[in-house]
MINU-516807 format. One record per residue (C-alpha): x, y, z. Coordinates in pm, whole numbers, padded with zeros to 5 digits, always signed. Example, Ala and Ser with C-alpha at 12.3 -4.5 7.8 and 13.67 -1.06 7.14 Angstrom:
2
+01230-00450+00780 +01367-00106+00714 
END
This chain:
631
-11174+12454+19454 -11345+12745+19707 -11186+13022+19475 -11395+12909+19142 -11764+12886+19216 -11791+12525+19154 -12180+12545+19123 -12188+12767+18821 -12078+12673+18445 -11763+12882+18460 -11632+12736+18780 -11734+12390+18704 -11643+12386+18354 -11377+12635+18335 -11198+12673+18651 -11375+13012+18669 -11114+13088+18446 -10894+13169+18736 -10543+12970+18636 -10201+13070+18613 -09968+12975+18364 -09818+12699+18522 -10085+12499+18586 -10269+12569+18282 -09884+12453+18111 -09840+12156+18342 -10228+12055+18271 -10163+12031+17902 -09821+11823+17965 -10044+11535+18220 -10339+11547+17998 -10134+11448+17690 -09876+11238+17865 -10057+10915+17997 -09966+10559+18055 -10052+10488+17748 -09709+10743+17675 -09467+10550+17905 -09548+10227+17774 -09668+10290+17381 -09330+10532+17331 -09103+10302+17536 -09210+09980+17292 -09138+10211+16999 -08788+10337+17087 -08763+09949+17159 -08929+09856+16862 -08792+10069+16578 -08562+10329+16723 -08650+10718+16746 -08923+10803+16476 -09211+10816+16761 -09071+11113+16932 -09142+11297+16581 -09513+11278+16742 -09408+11464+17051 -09154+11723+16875 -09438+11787+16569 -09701+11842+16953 -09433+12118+17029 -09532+12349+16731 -09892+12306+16788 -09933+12379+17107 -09742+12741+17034 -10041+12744+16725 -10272+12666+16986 -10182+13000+17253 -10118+13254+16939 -10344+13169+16668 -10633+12950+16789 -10715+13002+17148 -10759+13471+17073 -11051+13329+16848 -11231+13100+17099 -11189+13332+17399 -11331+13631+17183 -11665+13359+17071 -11697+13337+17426 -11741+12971+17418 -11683+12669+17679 -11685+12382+17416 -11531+12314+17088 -11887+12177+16961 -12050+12510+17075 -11756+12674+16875 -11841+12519+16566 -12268+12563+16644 -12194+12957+16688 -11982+12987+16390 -12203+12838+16121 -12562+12848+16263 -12753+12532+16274 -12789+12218+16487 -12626+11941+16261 -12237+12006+16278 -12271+12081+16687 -12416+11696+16747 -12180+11513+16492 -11901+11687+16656 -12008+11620+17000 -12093+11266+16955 -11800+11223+16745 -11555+11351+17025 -11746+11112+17315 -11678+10828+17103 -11321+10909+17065 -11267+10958+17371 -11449+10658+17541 -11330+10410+17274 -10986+10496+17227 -10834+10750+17493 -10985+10544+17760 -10916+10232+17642 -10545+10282+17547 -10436+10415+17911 -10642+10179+18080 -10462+09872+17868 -10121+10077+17918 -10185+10084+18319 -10336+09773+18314 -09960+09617+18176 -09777+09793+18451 -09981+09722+18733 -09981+09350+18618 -09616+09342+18572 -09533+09491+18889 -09804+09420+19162 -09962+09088+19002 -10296+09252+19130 -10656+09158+18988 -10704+09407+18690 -11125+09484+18810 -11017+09546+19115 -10729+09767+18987 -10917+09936+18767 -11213+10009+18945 -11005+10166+19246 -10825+10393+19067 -11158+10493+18862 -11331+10543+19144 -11017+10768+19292 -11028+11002+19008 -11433+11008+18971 -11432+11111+19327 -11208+11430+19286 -11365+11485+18925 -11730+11537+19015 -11650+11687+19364 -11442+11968+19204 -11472+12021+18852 -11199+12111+18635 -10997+12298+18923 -10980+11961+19084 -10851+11817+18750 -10579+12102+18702 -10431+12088+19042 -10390+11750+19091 -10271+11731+18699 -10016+12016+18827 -09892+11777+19113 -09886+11442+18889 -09622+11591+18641 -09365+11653+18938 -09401+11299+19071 -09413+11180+18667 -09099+11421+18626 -08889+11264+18943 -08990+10933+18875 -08922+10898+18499 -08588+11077+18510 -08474+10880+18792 -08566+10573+18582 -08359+10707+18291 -08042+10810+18509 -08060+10391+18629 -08097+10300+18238 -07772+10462+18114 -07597+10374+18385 -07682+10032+18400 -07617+09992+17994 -07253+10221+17975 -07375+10534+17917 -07449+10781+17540 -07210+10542+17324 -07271+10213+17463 -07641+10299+17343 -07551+10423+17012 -07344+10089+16912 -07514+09855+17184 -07907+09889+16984 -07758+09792+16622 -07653+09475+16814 -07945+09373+17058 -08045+09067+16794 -08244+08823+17029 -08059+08500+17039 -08374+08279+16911 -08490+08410+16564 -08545+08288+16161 -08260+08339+16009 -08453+08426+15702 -08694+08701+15823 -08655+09019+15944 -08784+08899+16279 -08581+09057+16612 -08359+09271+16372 -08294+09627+16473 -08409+09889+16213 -08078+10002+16020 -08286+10383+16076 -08291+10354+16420 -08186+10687+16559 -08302+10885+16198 -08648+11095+16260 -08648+11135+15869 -08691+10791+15690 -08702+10713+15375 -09034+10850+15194 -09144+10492+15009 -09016+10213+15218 -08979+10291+15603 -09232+10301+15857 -09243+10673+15923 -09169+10851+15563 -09039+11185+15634 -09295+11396+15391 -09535+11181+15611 -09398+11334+15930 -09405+11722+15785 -09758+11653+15662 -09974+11398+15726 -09860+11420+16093 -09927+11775+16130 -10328+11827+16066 -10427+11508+16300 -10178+11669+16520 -10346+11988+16494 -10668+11883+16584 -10530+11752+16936 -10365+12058+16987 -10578+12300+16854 -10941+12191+16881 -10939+11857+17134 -11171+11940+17448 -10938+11812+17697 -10648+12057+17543 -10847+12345+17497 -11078+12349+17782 -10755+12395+17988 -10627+12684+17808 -10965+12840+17851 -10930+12817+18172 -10648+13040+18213 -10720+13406+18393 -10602+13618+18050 -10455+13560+17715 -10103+13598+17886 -10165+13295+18147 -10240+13090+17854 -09978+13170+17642 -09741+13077+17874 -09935+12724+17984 -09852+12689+17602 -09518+12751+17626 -09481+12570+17970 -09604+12273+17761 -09412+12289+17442 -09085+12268+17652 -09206+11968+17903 -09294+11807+17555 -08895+11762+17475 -08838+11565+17793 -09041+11206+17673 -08744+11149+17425 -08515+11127+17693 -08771+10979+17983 -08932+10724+17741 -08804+10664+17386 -08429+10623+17555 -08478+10397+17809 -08702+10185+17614 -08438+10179+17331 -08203+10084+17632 -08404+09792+17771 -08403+09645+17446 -08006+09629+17466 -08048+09476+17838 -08312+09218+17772 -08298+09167+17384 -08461+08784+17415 -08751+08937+17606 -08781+09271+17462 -08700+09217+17092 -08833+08843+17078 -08819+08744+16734 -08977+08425+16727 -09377+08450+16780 -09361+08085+17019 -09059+08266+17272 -09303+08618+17246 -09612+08418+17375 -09386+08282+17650 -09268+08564+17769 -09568+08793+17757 -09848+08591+17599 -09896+08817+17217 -09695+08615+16914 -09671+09000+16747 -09416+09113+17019 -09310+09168+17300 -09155+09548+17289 -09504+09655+17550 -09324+09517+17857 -08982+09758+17736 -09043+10029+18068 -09201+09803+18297 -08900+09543+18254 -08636+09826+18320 -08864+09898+18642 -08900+09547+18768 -08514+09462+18734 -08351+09784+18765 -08512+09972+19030 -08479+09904+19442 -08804+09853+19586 -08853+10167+19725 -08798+10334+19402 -09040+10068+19259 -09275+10262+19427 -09169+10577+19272 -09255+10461+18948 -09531+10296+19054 -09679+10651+19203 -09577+10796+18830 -09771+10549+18615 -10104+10574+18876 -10058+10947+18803 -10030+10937+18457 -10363+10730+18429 -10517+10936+18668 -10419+11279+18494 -10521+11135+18137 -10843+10978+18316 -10939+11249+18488 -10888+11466+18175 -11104+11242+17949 -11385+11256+18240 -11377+11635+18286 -11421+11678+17894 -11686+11458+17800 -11857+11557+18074 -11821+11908+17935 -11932+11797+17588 -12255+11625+17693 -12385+11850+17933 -12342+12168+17711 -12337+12047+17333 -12615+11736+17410 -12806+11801+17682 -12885+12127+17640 -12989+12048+17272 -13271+11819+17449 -13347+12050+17732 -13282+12408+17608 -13447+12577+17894 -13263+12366+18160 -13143+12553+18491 -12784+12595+18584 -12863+12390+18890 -12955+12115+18609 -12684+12144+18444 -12460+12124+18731 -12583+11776+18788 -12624+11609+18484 -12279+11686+18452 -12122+11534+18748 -12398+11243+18705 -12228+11192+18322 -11892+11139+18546 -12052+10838+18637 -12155+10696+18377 -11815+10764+18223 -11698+10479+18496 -11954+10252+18447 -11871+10227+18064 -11480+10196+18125 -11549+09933+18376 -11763+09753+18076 -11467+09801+17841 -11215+09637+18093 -11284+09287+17939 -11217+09390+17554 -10901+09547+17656 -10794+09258+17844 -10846+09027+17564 -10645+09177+17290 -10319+09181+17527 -10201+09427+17336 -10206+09267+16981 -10444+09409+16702 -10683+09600+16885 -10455+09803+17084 -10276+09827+16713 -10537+09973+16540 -10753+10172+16802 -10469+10400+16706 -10593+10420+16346 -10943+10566+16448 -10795+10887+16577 -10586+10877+16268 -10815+10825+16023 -11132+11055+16132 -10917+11353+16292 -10837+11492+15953 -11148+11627+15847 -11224+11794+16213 -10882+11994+16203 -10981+12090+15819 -11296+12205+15919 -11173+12417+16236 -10923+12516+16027 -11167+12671+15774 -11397+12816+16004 -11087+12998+16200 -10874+13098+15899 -11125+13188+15635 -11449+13379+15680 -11625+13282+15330 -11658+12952+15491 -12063+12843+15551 -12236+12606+15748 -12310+12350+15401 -11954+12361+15342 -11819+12278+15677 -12064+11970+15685 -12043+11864+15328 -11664+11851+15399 -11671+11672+15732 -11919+11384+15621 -11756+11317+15292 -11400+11322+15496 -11519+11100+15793 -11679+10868+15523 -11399+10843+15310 -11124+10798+15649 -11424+10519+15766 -11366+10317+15475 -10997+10316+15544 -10969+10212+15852 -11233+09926+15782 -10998+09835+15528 -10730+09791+15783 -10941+09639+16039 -11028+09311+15759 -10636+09344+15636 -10414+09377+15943 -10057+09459+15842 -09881+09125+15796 -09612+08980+16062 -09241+09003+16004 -09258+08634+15892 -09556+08625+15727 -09618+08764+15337 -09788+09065+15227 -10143+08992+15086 -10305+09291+15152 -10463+09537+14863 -10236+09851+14692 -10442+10095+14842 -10375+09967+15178 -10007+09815+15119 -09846+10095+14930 -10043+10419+15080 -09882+10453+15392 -10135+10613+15648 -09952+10964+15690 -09980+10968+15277 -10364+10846+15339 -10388+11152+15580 -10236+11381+15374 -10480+11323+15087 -10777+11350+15289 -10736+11656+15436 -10695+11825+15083 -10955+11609+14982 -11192+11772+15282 -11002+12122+15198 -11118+12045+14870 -11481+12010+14928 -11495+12283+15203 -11362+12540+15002 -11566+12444+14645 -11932+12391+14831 -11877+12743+15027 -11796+12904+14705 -12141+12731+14536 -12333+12846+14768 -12427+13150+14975 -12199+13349+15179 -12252+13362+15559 -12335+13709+15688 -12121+13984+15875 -12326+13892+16200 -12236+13512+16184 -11826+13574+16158 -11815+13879+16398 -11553+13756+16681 -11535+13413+16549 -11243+13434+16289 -10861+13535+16312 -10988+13868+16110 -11279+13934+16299 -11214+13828+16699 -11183+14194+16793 -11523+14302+16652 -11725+14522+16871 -11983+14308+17083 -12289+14492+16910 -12232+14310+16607 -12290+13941+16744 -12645+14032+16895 -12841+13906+16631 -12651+13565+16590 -12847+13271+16701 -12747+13161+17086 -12677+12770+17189 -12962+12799+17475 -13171+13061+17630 -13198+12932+18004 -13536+13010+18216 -13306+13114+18465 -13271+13490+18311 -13697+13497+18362 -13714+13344+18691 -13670+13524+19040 -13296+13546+19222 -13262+13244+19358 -13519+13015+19260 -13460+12650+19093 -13144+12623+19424 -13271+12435+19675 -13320+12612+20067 -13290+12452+20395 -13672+12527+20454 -13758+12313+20106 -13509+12025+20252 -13742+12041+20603 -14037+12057+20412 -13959+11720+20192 -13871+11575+20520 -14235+11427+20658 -14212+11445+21089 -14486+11519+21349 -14442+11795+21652 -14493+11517+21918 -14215+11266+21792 -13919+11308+22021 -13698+11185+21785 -13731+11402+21492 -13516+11715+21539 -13219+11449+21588 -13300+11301+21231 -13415+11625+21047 -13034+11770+21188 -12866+11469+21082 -13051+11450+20738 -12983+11788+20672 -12565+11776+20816 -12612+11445+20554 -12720+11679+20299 -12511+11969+20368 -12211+11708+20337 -12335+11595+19961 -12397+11941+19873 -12033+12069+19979 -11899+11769+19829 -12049+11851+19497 -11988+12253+19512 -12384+12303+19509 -12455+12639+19748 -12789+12608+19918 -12988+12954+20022 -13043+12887+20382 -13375+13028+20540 -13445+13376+20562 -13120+13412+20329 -13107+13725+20101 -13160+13601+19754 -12784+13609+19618 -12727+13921+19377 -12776+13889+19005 -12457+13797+18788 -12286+14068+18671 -12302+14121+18280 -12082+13897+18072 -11706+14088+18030 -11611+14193+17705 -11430+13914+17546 -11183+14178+17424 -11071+14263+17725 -10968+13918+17776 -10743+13917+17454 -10578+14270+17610 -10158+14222+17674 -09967+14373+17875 -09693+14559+17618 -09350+14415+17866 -09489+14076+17948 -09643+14039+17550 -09287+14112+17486 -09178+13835+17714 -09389+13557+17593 -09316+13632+17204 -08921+13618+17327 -09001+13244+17450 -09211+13180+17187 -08876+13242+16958 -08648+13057+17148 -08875+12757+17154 -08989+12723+16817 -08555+12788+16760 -08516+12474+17017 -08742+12249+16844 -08597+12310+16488 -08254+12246+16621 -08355+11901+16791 -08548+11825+16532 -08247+11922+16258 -08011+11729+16485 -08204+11401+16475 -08339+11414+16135 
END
């Protein structure tokens, strides 16, 4: 926190873009790995076997596309948000906003949401606690560290999370297959954990005949396999490849090395949740099959009050009867980190997104100063509306809403990764093109999921009613159209209509990152700050403005002890906050040294590149063989 300069952009925003690899790689792991992980991908191994972890195997790939092809683009634009990204490569005002409001509401209404219901389960389960006052401590907790040090803060502490989320989780598993018998007594015990009060005549508390395939069959299973090649991949790309939260971290590394190996640091932690999670929920199913796998909707209300199931309470049952108390606080410390890493993430990001992509848009000549504080004041706010969302959570228990807040991120990340993909890939791609294709896209996936918000996907008991186009199009298929759909209309409108110029592509394609700096002069900058025309120094507060705001006569005996403990008061916020004050009679602080050449930042060295590009081999050879093995 006292290396990166937490009162400028950079070190706020960026780390001052300082990081090592393994931060940067252990980052990415926390920020994607939340509670909403350990108890969503526990309930599906419970649920319906192994398919789930297709999600976390499919992350492994993109996060390698992330470091080799994605990230030498955005470091050469010499930009700090993916909205700003998309502003500088097509010009214009309209696809910035979208994006950026488009991202807060993702993020507030789903990321936040999820973990919060996800911790909320645990810490119910195992501490019988008060959820507001749950909630609001641990919010407050990761505010705290979020607005007093930026995205250093957020990295570190992410860093320290994934050991105790490591220890914990794999203690958990080593408990789980010794408890059940071991690898066989799993592989025959899950095709016969039937709960003993079910309908006979339903498929109701049945274990999936598929269980431990990742490729299902393409018409009638729940994850089809051509579904899991492509309709998985392009929503998976855009939370690899263009999320804030992801990317901002990679930015943050110190060179184009660092972040290639945060990458790769990533893409290997990401093999562990089939083993820390999908297991030992499949395993707690075998253990506790009339709770777990309740297949009759009155027993599922007793035992955790939602008639659709019970498979939620999968990792915290294992916990609760498996564990010794002091190892019940292990895993109570891992799922308190996992919401605070994913938390503190989300915070960190949207804070990010307003302050640069929306705030700036409504005060383009605001100071850094400014900026500094309507960022850590969004932090804030950020609490205040989770708080507010504590009692929809609560209510849906885990039933519908929790259901289909999934589909949201489904259904409207398409078009984003089509349109990033575009803009990255291929440079006859305009600004009427990339919007044209993201509006049509984000209209068509709206429709959708309002479709499955009025039809909900029918019980196991209960018969199918619902509409063809909702019924038979699976929602990988549905994803799978519309991104050729938005691919369609991308590539046919830029074709139709005018070409953007050298000067808007230079350094912000694949083909064009390593352009010479002259060439991007003339392209139309996200703000122009009065900072550049003021004198060094002014707009920051100095220790003679705070004693001239503080109103005291000569002749009162107690001033000097208030105006020193005002100002220590002051001193305290400031520090707390990373703002440097100029104290009196202070040289004005130097002028910032001109912006580095973005190339230099994409320089290797020839033995480590070498290195890195080995790994990158051995992982992508990794992940086809586990993937082969289980398919």
């Amino acid at each position: 926190m006292w290396k990166t300069k937490r009162s400028t952009v950079d070190g706020y925003f960026l780390a001052g873009k300082s990081m090592s690899w393994w931060p940067v790689g252990t980052s990415l792991f926390a920020s994607n790995v939340g509670s909403g992980h350990f108890i969503g991908l526990a309930g599906s191994g419970a649920a319906a076997g192994i398919g789930a972890v297709a999600y976390e195997w499919n992350g492994m790939v993109m996060v390698l596309l992330l470091g080799w092809l994605f990230l030498p683009i955005y470091i050469a634009s010499g930009v700090t948000t993916m909205p700003e990204y998309l502003q500088k490569r097509f010009g214009g005002r309209r696809i910035q906003l979208f994006i950026a409001i488009l991202y807060l509401f993702i993020y507030i209404f789903t990321k936040i949401s999820v973990d919060m219901y996800a911790g909320a389960v645990f810490i119910q389960q195992a501490l019988q606690w008060n959820i507001y006052l749950a909630v609001i401590l641990l919010l407050s907790i990761t505010a705290l560290y979020t607005i007093a040090g930026g995205l250093a803060a957020v990295i570190y502490t992410d860093a320290a999370q994934t050991g105790i989320m490591l220890a914990g989780a794999l203690t958990l598993m080593g408990f789980s297959f010794a408890e059940v018998g071991g690898w066989e007594a799993l592989m025959e015990g899950y095709a016969n954990a039937i709960p003993s009060v079910r309908d006979p005549n339903t498929t109701c508390g049945l274990p999936r005949e598929d269980a431990f395939h990742l490729f299902r069959d393409p018409v009638t299973s729940d994850l089809p396999w051509p579904g899991i090649i492509l309709g998985m991949s392009v929503p998976s790309m855009w939370y690899w490849c263009s999320d804030q939260v992801i990317v901002q971290r990679s930015l943050a590394a110190k060179n184009m090395l660092h972040a290639k190996g945060g990458s790769l640091l990533a893409a290997y932690l990401k093999i562990l949740p089939f083993f820390m999670m999908v297991l030992p929920g499949m395993i707690s199913r075998i253990l506790y099959p009339d709770e777990v796998a309740c297949g009759d909707p009155e027993v599922c209300v007793e035992v955790c009050d939602n008639k659709v199931g019970c498979s939620d309470i999968a990792y915290a049952k294992l916990v609760m009867t498996l564990l010794p108390a002091g190892l019940r606080g292990l895993m109570m410390a891992v799922m308190i980190a996992a919401l605070m890493s994913s938390l503190t993430s989300i915070f960190n990001s949207s804070s990010t997104i307003f302050t640069m992509d929306l705030w700036r848009h409504l005060r383009p000549h605001a100071t850094e100063w400014e900026l500094m504080i309507v960022g850590r004041m969004f932090v804030l706010v950020l609490v205040v509306v989770s708080v507010l969302w504590i009692p929809v959570v609560q209510a849906s228990q885990g039933g519908q809403l929790f259901i289909y807040i999934q589909s949201i991120s489904t259904y409207l990340q398409p078009p984003v990764s089509i349109v990033f993909l575009a803009g990255c890939f291929w440079r006859r791609t305009n600004e009427k093109g990339a919007f044209w294709g993201l509006t049509l896209g984000l209209l068509v996936g709206c429709v959708r999921m309002a479709l499955d918000f009025i039809y909900p996907t029918p019980l196991c008991f209960e018969l199918d009613t619902r509409p063809a186009v909702v019924k038979n199009v699976h929602y990988l298929y549905f994803s799978t159209m519309l991104s050729l759909l938005t691919l369609l209309i991308v590539v046919g409108v830029s074709l139709a209509t005018a070409p953007p110029s050298p000067e808007q592509i230079s350094r912000l394609t694949w083909f064009t990152r390593l352009d010479s700096v002259e060439k991007n002069k003339e392209v139309l900058e996200v703000v122009a700050t009065v900072e550049k025309n003021k004198p060094p120094g002014e707009g920051i507060p100095t220790d003679q403005d705070q004693s001239r705001d503080t109103p005291h006569s000569k002749g009162d005996s107690g001033s000097a002890s208030a105006e020193g403990s005002q100002s220590r008061l002051s001193a305290a916020l400031y520090w707390l906050c990373g703002m440097e004050r100029r104290k009196k009679g202070q040289a004005p602080a130097p002028p910032s040294p001109p912006p580095e050449d973005p190339a230099s930042s994409l320089r290797e060295e020839p033995c480590l590149r070498h290195v890195v590009n080995g790994n990158l081999i051995i992982c992508l050879s990794v992940t086809a063989f586990i993937v082969g093995y289980w398919a």
